[in-house]
Structures are given as C-alpha cells and as structure tokens.
C-alpha positions as CSV (number, residue, x, y, z in Angstrom):
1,X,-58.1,31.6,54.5
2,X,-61.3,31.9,52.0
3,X,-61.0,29.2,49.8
4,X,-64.4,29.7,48.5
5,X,-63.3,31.8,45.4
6,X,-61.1,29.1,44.2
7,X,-63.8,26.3,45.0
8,X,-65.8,26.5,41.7
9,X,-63.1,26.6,38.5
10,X,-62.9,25.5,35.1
11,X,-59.8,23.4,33.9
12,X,-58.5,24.6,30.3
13,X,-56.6,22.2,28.0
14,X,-54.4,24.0,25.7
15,X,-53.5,22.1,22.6
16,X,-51.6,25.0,21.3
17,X,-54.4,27.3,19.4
18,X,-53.8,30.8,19.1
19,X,-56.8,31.8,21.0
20,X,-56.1,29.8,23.8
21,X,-55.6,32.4,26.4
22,X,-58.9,34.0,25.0
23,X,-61.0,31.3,26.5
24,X,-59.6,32.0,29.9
25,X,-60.5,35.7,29.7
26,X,-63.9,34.8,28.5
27,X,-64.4,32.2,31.6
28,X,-62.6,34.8,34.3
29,X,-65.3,37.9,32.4
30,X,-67.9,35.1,33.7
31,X,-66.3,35.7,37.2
32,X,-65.7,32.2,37.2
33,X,-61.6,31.1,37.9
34,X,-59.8,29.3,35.6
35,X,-56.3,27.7,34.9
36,X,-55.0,26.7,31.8
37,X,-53.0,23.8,31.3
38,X,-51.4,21.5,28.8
39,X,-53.2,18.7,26.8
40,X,-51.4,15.8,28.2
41,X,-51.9,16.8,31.8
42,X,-51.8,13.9,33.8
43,X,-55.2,12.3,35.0
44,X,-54.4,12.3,38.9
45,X,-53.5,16.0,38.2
46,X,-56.8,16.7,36.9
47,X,-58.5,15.1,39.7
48,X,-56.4,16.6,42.3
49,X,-57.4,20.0,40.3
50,X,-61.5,18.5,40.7
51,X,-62.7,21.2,37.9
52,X,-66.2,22.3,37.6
53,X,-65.6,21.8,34.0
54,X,-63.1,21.2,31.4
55,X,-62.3,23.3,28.1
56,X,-60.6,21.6,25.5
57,X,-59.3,24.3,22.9
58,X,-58.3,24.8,19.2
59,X,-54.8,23.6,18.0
60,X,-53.1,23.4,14.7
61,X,-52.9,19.8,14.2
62,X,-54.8,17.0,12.6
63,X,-56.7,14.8,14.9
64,X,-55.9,11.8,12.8
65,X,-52.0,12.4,12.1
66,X,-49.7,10.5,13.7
67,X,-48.5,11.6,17.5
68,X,-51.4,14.4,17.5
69,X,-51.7,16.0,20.8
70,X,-54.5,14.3,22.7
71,X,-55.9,13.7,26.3
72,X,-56.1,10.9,29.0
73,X,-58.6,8.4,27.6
74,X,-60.4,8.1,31.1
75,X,-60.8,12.8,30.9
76,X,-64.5,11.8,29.1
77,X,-65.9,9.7,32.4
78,X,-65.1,12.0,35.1
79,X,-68.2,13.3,35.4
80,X,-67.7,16.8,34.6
81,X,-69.0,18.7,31.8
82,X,-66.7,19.3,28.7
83,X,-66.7,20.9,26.0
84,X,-64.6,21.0,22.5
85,X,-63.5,24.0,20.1
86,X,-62.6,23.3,17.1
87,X,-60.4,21.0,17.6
88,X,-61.5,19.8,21.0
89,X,-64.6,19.3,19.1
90,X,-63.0,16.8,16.5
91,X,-60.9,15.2,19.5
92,X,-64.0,14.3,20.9
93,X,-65.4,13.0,18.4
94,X,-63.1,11.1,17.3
95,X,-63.1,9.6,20.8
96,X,-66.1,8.4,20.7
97,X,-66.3,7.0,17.4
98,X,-67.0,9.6,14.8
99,X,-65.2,10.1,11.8
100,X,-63.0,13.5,10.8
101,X,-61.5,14.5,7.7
102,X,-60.3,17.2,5.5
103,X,-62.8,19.4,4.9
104,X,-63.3,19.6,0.9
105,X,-63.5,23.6,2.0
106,X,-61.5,25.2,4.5
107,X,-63.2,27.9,6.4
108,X,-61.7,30.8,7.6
109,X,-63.4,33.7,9.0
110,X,-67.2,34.9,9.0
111,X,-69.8,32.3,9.0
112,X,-73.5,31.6,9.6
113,X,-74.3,29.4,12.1
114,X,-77.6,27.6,11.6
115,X,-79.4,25.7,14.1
116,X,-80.4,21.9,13.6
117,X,-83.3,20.6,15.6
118,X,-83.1,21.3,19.7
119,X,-79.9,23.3,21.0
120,X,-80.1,22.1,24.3
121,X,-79.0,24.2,27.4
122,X,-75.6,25.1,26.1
123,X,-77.4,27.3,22.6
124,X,-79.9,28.5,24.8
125,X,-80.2,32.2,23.7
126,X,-77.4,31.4,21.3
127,X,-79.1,31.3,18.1
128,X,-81.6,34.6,16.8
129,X,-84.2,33.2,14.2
130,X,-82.0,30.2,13.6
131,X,-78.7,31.5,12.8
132,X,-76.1,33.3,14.3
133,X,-72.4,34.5,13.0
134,X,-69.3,33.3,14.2
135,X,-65.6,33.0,13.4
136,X,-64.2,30.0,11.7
137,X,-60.4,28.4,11.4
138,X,-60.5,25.3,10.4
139,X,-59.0,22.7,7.9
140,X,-60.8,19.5,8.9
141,X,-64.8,18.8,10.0
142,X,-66.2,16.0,11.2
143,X,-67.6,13.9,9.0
144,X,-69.7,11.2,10.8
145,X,-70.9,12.1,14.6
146,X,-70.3,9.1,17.5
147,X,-73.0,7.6,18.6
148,X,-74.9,9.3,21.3
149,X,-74.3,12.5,19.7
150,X,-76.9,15.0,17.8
151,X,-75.6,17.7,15.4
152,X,-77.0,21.0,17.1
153,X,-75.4,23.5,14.1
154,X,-74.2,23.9,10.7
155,X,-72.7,25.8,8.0
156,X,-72.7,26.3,4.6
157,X,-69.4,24.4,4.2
158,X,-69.7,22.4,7.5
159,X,-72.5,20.5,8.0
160,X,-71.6,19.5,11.6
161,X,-70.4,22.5,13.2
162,X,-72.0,22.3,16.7
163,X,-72.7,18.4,18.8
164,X,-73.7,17.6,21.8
165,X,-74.4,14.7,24.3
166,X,-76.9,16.4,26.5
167,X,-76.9,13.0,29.2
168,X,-73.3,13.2,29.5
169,X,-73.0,16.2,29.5
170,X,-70.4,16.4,26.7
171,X,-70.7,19.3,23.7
172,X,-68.3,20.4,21.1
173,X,-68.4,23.3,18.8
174,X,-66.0,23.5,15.0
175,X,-66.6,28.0,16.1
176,X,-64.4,30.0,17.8
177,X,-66.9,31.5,20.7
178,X,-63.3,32.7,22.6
179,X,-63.0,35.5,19.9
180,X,-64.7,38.9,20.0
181,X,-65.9,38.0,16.0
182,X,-67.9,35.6,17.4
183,X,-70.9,38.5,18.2
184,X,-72.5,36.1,21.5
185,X,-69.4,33.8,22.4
186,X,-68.9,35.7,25.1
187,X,-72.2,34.9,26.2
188,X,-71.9,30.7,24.9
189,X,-68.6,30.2,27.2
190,X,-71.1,32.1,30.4
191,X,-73.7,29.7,29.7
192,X,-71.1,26.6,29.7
193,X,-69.6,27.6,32.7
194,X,-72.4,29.0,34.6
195,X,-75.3,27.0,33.2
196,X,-74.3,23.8,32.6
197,X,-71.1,23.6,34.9
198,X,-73.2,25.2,37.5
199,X,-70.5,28.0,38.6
200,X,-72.1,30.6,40.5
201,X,-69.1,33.5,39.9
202,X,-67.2,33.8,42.6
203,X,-64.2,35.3,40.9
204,X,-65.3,39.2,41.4
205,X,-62.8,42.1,42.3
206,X,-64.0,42.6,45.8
207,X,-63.4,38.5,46.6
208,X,-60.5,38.2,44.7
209,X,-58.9,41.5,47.0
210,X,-60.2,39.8,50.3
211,X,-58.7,36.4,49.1
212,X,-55.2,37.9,48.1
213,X,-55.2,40.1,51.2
214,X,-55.4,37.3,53.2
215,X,-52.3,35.3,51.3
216,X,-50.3,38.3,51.3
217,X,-50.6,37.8,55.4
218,X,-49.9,34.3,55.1
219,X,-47.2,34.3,53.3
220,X,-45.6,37.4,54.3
221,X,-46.0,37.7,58.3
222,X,-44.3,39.7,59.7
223,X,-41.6,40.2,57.5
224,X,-40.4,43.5,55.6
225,X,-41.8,43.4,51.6
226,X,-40.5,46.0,49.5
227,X,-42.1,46.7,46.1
228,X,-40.5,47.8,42.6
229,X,-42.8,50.8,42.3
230,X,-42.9,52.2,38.0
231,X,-45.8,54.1,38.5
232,X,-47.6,52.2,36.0
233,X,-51.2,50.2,36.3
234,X,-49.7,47.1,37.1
235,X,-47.0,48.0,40.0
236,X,-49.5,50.5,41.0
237,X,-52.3,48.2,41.8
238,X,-49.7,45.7,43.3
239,X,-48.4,48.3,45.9
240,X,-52.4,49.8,46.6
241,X,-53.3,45.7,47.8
242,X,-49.9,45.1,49.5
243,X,-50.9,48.4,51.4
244,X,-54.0,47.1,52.0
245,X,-53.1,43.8,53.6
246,X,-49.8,44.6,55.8
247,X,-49.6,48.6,55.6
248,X,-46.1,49.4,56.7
249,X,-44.3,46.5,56.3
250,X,-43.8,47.7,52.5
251,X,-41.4,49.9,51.3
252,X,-41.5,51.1,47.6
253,X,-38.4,51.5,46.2
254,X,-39.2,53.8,42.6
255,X,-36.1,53.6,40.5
256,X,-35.6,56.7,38.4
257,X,-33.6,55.3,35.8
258,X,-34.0,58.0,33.2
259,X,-35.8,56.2,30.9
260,X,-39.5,57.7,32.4
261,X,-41.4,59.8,30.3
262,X,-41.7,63.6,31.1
263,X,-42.3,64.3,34.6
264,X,-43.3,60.7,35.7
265,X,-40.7,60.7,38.9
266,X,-42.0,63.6,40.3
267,X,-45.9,62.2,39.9
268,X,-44.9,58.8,41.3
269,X,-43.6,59.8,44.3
270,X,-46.9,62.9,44.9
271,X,-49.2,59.9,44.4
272,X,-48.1,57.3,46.5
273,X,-46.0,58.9,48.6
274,X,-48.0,62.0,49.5
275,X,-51.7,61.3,48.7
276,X,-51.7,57.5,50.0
277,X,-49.1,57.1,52.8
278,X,-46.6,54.9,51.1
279,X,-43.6,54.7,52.0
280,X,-41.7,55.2,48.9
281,X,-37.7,55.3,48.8
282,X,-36.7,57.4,45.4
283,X,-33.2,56.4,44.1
284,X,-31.9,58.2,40.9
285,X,-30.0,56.0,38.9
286,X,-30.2,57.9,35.2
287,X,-26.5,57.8,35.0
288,X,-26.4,54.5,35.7
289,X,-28.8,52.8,33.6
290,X,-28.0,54.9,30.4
291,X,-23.4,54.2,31.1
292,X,-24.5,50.6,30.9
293,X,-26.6,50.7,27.7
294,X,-24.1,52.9,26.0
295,X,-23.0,51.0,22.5
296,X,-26.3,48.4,23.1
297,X,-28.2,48.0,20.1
298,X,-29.7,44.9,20.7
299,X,-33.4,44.7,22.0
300,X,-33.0,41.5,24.1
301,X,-29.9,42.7,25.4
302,X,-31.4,46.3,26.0
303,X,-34.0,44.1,28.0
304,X,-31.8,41.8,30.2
305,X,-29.0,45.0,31.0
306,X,-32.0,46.9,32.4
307,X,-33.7,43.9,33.9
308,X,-30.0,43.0,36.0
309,X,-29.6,46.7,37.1
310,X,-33.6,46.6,38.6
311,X,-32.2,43.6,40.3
312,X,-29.5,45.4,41.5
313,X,-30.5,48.2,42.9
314,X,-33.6,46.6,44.9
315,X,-30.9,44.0,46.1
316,X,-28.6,47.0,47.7
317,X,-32.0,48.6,48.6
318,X,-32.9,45.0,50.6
319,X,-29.9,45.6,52.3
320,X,-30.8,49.1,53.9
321,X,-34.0,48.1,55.0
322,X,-34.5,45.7,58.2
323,X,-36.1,42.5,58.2
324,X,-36.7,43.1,54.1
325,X,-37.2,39.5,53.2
326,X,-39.7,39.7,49.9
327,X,-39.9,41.8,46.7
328,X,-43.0,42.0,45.4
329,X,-43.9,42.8,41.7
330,X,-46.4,44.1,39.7
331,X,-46.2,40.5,37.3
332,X,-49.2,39.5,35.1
333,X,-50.7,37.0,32.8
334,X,-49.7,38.4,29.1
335,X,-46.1,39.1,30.7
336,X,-45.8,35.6,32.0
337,X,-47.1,34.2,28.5
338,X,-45.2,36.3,26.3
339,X,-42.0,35.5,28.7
340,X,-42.6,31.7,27.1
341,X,-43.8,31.4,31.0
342,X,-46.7,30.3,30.7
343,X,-48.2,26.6,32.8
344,X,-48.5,25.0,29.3
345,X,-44.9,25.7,28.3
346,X,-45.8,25.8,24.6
347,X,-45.5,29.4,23.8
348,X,-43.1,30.7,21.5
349,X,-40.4,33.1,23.4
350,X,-41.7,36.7,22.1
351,X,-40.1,38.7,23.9
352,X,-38.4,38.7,27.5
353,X,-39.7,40.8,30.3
354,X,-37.4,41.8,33.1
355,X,-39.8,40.8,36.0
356,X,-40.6,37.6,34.7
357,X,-38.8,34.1,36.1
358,X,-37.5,34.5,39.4
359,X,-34.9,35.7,41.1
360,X,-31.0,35.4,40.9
361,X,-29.8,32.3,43.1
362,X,-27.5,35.2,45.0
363,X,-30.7,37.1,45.6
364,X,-32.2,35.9,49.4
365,X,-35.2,37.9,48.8
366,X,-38.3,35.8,47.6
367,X,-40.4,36.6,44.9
368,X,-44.4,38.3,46.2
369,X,-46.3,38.6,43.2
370,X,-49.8,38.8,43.9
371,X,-51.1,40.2,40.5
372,X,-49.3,37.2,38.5
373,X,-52.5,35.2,37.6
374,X,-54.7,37.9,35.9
375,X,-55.4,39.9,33.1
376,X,-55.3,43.4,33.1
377,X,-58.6,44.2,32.6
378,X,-59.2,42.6,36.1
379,X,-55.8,44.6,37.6
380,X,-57.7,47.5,36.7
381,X,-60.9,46.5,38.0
382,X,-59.7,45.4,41.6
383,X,-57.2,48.9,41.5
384,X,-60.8,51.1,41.1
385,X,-62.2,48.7,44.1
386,X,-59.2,50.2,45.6
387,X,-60.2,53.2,45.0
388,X,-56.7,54.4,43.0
389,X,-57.2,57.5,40.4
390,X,-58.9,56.7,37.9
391,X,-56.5,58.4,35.4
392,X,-54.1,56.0,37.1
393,X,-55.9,53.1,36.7
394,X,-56.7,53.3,33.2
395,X,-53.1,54.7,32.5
396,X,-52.1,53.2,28.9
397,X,-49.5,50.3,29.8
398,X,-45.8,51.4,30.0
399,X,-42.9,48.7,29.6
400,X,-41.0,48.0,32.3
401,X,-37.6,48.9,30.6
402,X,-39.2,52.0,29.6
403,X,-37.9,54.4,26.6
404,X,-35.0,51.6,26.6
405,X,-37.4,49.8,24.6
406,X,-39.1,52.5,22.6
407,X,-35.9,54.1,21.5
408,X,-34.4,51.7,18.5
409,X,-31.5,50.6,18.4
410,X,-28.4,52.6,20.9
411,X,-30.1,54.6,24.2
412,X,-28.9,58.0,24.5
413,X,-29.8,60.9,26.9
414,X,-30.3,63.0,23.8
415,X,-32.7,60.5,22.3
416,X,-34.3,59.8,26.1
417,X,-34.9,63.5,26.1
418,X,-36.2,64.2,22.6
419,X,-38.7,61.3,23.0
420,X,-40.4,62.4,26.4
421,X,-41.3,65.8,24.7
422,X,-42.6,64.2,21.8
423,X,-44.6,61.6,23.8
424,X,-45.7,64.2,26.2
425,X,-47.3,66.1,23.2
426,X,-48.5,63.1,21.8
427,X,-50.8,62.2,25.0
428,X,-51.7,65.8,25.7
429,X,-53.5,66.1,22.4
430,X,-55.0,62.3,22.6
431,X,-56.3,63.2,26.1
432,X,-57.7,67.1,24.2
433,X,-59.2,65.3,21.7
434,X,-60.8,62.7,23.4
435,X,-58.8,59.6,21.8
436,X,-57.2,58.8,24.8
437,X,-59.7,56.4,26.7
438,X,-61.0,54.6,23.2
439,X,-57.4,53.4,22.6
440,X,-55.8,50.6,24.8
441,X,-51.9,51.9,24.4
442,X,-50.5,54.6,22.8
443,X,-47.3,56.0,22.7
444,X,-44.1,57.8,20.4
445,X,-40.8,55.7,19.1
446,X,-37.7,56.8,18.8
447,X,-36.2,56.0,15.3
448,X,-32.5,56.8,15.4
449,X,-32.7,57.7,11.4
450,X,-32.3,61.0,10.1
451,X,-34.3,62.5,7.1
452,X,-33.8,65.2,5.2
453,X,-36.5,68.6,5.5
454,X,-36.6,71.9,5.4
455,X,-37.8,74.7,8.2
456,X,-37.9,78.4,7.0
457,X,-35.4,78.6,4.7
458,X,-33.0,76.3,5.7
459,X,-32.4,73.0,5.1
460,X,-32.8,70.6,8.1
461,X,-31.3,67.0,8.8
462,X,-33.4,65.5,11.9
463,X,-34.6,62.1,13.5
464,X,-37.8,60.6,13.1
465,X,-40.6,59.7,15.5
466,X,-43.5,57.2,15.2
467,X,-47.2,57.3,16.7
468,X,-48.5,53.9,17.4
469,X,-51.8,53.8,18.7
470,X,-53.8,49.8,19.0
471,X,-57.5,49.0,20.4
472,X,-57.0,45.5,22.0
473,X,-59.3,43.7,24.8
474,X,-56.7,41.1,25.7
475,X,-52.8,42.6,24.3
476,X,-52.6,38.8,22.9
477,X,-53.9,40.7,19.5
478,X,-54.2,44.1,18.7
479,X,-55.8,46.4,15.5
480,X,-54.1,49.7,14.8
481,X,-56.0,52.7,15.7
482,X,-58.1,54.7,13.1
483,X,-57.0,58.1,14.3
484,X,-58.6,61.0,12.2
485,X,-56.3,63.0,9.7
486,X,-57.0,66.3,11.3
487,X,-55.8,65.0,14.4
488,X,-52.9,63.2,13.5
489,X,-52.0,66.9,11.7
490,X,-52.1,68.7,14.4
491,X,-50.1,66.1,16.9
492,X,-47.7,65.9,14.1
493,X,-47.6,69.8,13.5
494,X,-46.9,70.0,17.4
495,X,-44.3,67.7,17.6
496,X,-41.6,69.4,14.8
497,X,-42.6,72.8,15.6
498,X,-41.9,72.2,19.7
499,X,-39.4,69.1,19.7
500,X,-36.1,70.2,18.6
501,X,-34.7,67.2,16.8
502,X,-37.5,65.8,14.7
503,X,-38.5,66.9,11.5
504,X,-40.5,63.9,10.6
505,X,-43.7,61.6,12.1
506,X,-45.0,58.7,11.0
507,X,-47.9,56.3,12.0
508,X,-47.9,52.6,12.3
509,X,-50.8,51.3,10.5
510,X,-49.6,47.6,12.1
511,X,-51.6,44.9,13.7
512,X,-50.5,42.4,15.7
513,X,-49.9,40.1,14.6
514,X,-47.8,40.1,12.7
515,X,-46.4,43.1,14.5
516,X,-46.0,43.4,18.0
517,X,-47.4,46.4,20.0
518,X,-44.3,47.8,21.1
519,X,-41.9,47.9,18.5
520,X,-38.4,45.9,20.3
C-alpha cells in the first residue's frame, strides 16, 4: 500500500475554537494531510502520530483560569515545529514564561497587522509595506513575551500579536489566519506547513484516489460491497472510486423514497446505470417512507425514522445479493462533525445525520466509507479526476433525508409534490440566470402555513415557500446570498403562477450562524 501520502502530516490540537476545523481545510488546500485532535491528547499518542508539525488552535477559555485546557508539558521539546493561534499563542507563552492578561481592549474583527523588526521565515511574503489585515477574537494578550522569544507583529490594541522562536522553531500568532477575513492566511498556514515544517504536498486528488483505491482492495477483497446510491456529490463520488478499485463487486442500491426532487430517480439510475456501467438495483419505497412519517412533526425524529428505513431496506437488499458483506457510504467531514462525531468529541450535537455512527448491532454488514475524512471541496475535486459530469460534481448538496427535512413540520405527498415543482423552478431560473455556480446551496422549503392572497378575482388561501440561497467555502459558516430583485421577481412570479398551492415566497436573509443552512 502507498503510505507515502500519509507520511508527511500536520497534528492539530483543538482546544474548542470555532474555527478549528478551518485550520484543517487551510492545511489539506496546502495538499498537506492533517488530523485534528483534542488538546489533552496523550504524549505517546502524539509520538506514535510523529507529526511534521503541530497546530495548536483558538478556544474560548482563559489561559490563566483555573482547569484551562492545556497540553503535555513535554509537546514543546519534540522537535517539531509548532505554532499557536490565539490562544495556542497565549498557551505558549505562558509556557515558557511570559505573562497574559485581559486585554484593557478586546478586539474583535478587522485589524492592521504591523510588522516589528525581522518576520522570520514563517511572515515571509506575509506582510505588504509593513502591514497586513487580519481577523481578530480575542479577550486576553500577552503581556510580557518568554524569554527566547521576539515580538514579530502588533496592533493598535495589541502590542504583541505575532512571536516567534526562530531556533526552536516555535511561533505563535493572537490572528486568526484559518479564516477567509484574514486576506493571506491562507497563504501563512502554506508557509508553516510547507516552509517551515518542510511538507512537500502529497495530499493531491490523483494520490489521495490511488491511495483509497488501494484500501478499498485491502479491506474489501473479494467480498460483495453494495453502496447507498442518492445521486448526490457525495454518494456519487463514493460509488465512481468504489468502481474504480473493485468494479463489479458493488451493487448500488438507489432508494426512491419519494422524498427526491422532480425527476431525480429517473436521472440517477441514466447516469450510473446506463452511462457508467453501474450496477444499480432501484427499489421504490415512496409509500413506505411517507406511511411511516405520517403524524411526525419532529425534525430529529423525521431524521432517525428515515435514517432506520435506509437501514432497512439496504439490510433486506444485503440479503438478496451473494457474498454482500460491506455497505459503503458517501460519509464526510462536516457530517461527521455536525453528528457531534468528530475525533475531538467536543462538538455540540447540531443536528443528526442518518449515515453517521455505525451500524445497528443486528446489521452483519460493515461499514466502507472511503470519503469519511474529507471536505467536500476535495470530494469534488477527486470526483472531476474521475472524470464524473461536471454538473454532477458541482451539484448543490442535497440532505440525505431529502424533502423530509425541507418540508416543516408533518411530510405529506401533497406537500412532497408541491415542493419538487417549486424547487424545480427555483433551479431552472438560478441555472438561466447564471446564479447557480456562484452559490454553494440552494434550494425551496416547505412551510406548512397558509396565507391569505388573491388571484383574479378571487380570494386564495395557500402555503408558503421559502428560497434560501448561502455562499460558504467550508458549510461550517455560511452568508446568505445577495440575489438581485429582478431575479428573485421573476422566480417568485414563476413559482405562484405554475405551482398550484403557493401563493406566497419568501427569502431567508440568514447566516449561519446563528441559522443553520437547512432549516430542520
């Protein structure tokens, strides 16, 4: 097996920040691998993991409170490079000596970032005639720098914002260079990881497909997987490098559980099982799925009901097909971490996602999920180096549980039905007008409220539908999309004049946070 893209990584410690997850994308966008871990990892752990470099992130705590999170006393002679944000910074500090305190002015937000004597090979580039923006949250500073250490950067309200102990090989950093406010963070975690932890980028689309190939037939053999196939990016791309590495030995099984949008089935099954040899079993289970929501109102139990019946119906698929000893999903990252999944085990339970922690003990099939470590901008990326469509690849990201989820409150047919013809419209006209590819999800809700309006003469008592559109990079955080008037006039128009049903629209003007994306 090719162990060499695993061979140069960077160790994150997450001490709970916000933006946590944000530093891994930013190290995996320097096609360097990364895994993120909790702050008290234990030290043998760490040197079993033998990182190229270590990360320590932000958190919400004071370094000098009582019980604040911290690391392994020996982490700071290993050898390895480290550096500090925010909080890592003051950590580190306070390790070796410094002092930290309340900062007399909290910063939060735009800053300048000036340079203070040599930046060293970390700020090389970093600074443009002495100065460069960046994004600020913080509460403390540090107020006296450890011995050994030179301030590199300051602000206006922090007059140690950047140190470093170039011999050691030791930097921190008050910033935030994880977030996209931050104009050349992207560029600052490159240089830390490629420059001064000397990673040469291994973690590329094309390595990442020959190393998961090869686990696939490892783990695998000769055995029977068979794949949950939605038709979306993520089980898409799953199926395409299953495919790739053992061919036959998949089966898809796509569930048509009603809750699709407006022709999806019949796509699914042209795609995969017409235009790229899959073998893909079709089993239509609207009735099904929508007798056992019936009287649900509940989101989480909307989730779970829809989650059991997936399980059930690739279980008495298993069953049909010989030697069927794995199912493989189309899992990722943000799922994992929003499912309160993640290897740190401090997120906050957001939501639950129905392909996300296992399988049922009565299940024998075990769990292939070779998508389950990255992001979705790298899903996309290795499914165009595997040559899918690219209007499937960059397909907006659909939920698992479907319209379950994007129809408040009770799931109907009625409701099902009235919301695939107003999504439908919705995406035509994004797609017409050229919206489509500048926004990272879009999509129509289903409110089960009816207004009051009037159509020709008469007086009309319909449901209303909602247009959310977001622009997002990573789906941790998300800004609501500036769609033009004109254009939200004309989709709206479309909708109540061709969906019988609705006689009002709405757009959500929501960013998350505090919102989520999808709205249960």
């Amino acid at each position: 097996m090719n162990a060499d893209i695993h061979s140069q990584k960077i160790l994150i410690l997450d001490f709970g920040s916000q933006y946590t997850q944000l530093i891994a994308r930013r190290v995996r966008e320097a096609h360097v691998y990364c895994e993120l871990h909790p702050f008290d990892m234990d030290l043998a752990a760490i040197r079993a993991f033998a990182p190229s470099g270590i990360i320590l992130s932000g958190g919400p705590c004071s370094v000098y409170d009582d019980g604040a999170p911290s690391v392994a006393e020996e982490l700071f002679e290993l050898g390895v490079p480290v550096l500090g944000i925010c909080y890592g910074m003051q950590l580190m500090s306070r390790h070796f000596g410094g002092e930290v305190v309340p900062a007399g002015k909290r910063e939060f937000g735009h800053a300048e970032l000036h340079s203070v004597g040599q930046p060293g090979p970390l700020f090389d580039g970093f600074f443009v005639d002495g100065s460069s923006p960046v994004w600020m949250s913080h509460g403390d500073h540090v107020a006296r720098v450890p011995d050994g250490f030179e301030v590199v950067a300051k602000t206006a309200n922090a007059p140690v914002c950047a140190i470093q102990n170039v011999g050691r090989n030791l930097y921190g950093v008050q910033f935030h260079p994880e977030v996209n406010h931050t104009p050349r963070g992207e560029q600052f975690i490159d240089m830390f990881v490629r420059k001064v932890c000397g990673c040469s980028g291994k973690w590329t689309p094309g390595q990442i497909i020959e190393d998961s190939i090869e686990r696939i037939r490892h783990q695998v053999g000769s055995d029977t997987v068979i794949l949950g196939l939605s038709g979306g990016v993520d089980s898409s791309v799953a199926a395409a490098l299953i495919h790739r590495a053992i061919g036959a030995q998949m089966t898809c099984v796509f569930v048509d559980n009603g809750l699709l949008r407006l022709g999806e089935g019949d796509q699914v099954m042209a795609t995969f099982a017409r235009n790229l040899g899959v073998k893909v079993i079709r089993v239509d289970a609207e009735e099904r799925f929508l007798s056992a929501l019936a009287g649900v109102s509940d989101p989480e139990k909307k989730r779970k009901i829809i989650g059991g019946l997936f399980v059930d119906i690739f279980e008495e698929q298993s069953k049909l097909i010989a030697d069927a000893n794995w199912l493989a999903q189309g899992t990722i990252y943000p799922d994992v971490i929003e499912s309160a999944g993640a290897k740190t085990g401090k997120a906050h339970n957001i939501k639950s996602h129905h392909n996300v922690g296992g399988l049922p003990d009565y299940m024998k099939l075990k769990l292939l999920e070779p998508l389950r470590e990255l992001f979705k901008d790298e899903v996309r990326a290795i499914g165009e180096e595997l040559g899918l469509p690219r209007q499937m690849v960059w397909r907006h990201p659909f939920p698992g549980p479907g319209l379950g989820v994007r129809i408040l409150g009770e799931v109907k047919k009625e409701y099902c039905d009235i919301l695939r013809r107003a999504d439908a419209i919705y995406i035509e006209e994004l797609y017409a007008s050229g919206h489509y590819d500048k926004i990272s999800q879009a999509f129509a809700v289903f409110l089960p409220v009816k207004s009051v309006g009037v159509m020709g003469d008469g007086r009309t008592y319909e449901y209303v539908v909602a247009l959310r559109a977001v622009e997002t990079k990573d789906f941790m955080t998300a800004g609501w999309y500036p769609m033009p008037y004109e254009d939200l006039a004309r989709i709206s128009g479309r909708i109540i004049n061709e969906v019988k049903g609705i006689n009002r629209v709405v757009y959500d003007i929501s960013s998350k946070p505090p919102a989520t994306i999808e709205w249960e």
